[in-house]
N, C-alpha and C positions, 0 to 999 in steps of 0.2 A: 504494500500500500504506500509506502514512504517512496518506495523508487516510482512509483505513477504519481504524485506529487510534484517529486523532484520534474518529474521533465514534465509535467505539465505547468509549473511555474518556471522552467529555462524559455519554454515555448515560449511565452508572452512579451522575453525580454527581442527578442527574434522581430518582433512582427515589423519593422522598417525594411529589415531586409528582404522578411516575403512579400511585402508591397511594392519595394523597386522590384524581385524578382519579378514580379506579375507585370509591371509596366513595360519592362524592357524587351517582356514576352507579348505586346500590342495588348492589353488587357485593359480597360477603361473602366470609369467609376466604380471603383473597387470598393468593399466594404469588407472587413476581416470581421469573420462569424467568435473569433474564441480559439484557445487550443481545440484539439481532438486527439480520440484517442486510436483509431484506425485509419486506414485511409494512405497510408505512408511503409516504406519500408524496413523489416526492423532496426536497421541501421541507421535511419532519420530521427534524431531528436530531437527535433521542433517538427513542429506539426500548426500553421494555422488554415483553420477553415475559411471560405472566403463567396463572395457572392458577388463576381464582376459579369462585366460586358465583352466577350470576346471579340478579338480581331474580326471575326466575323460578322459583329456586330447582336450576337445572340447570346443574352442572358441565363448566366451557365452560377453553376455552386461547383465547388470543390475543394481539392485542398492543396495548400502550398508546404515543401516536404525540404527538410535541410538539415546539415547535421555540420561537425566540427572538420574541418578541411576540406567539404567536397562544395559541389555548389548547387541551389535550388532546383528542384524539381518539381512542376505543376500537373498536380493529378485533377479530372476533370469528373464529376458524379451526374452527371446532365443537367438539364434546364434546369432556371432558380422559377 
């Protein structure tokens, strides 16, 4: 219980970075939903949820996934 704590408050110090990660990735009016706890691979230790506007132009939820030396990765759960 203490270690899903832990990274679920490291998560939160993160979230600047999943929001430029999701910019850089064309992703617009972004809104971060919170940590989560699945969504991500085990080796990701931040974890934010998110609710933007894709490149495409279509309102999508997901999740943005990152961890210590590697760099972000945007998991996509379908339409918001």
């Amino acid at each position: 219980m203490l270690g899903l704590l832990t990274v679920l408050t490291l998560c939160a110090c993160r979230e600047d970075e999943a929001r430029e990660a999701l910019i850089e990735q064309g992703y617009t009016e972004i809104q971060l939903t919170g940590p989560v706890v699945f969504g991500c691979d085990q080796n990701d230790l931040f974890r934010n949820g998110f609710i933007a506007t894709s490149p495409a132009g279509i309102r999508i939820k997901g999740t943005a996934c990152g961890g210590f030396l590697k760099n972000w990765t945007i998991r996509t759960a379908g339409r918001a």
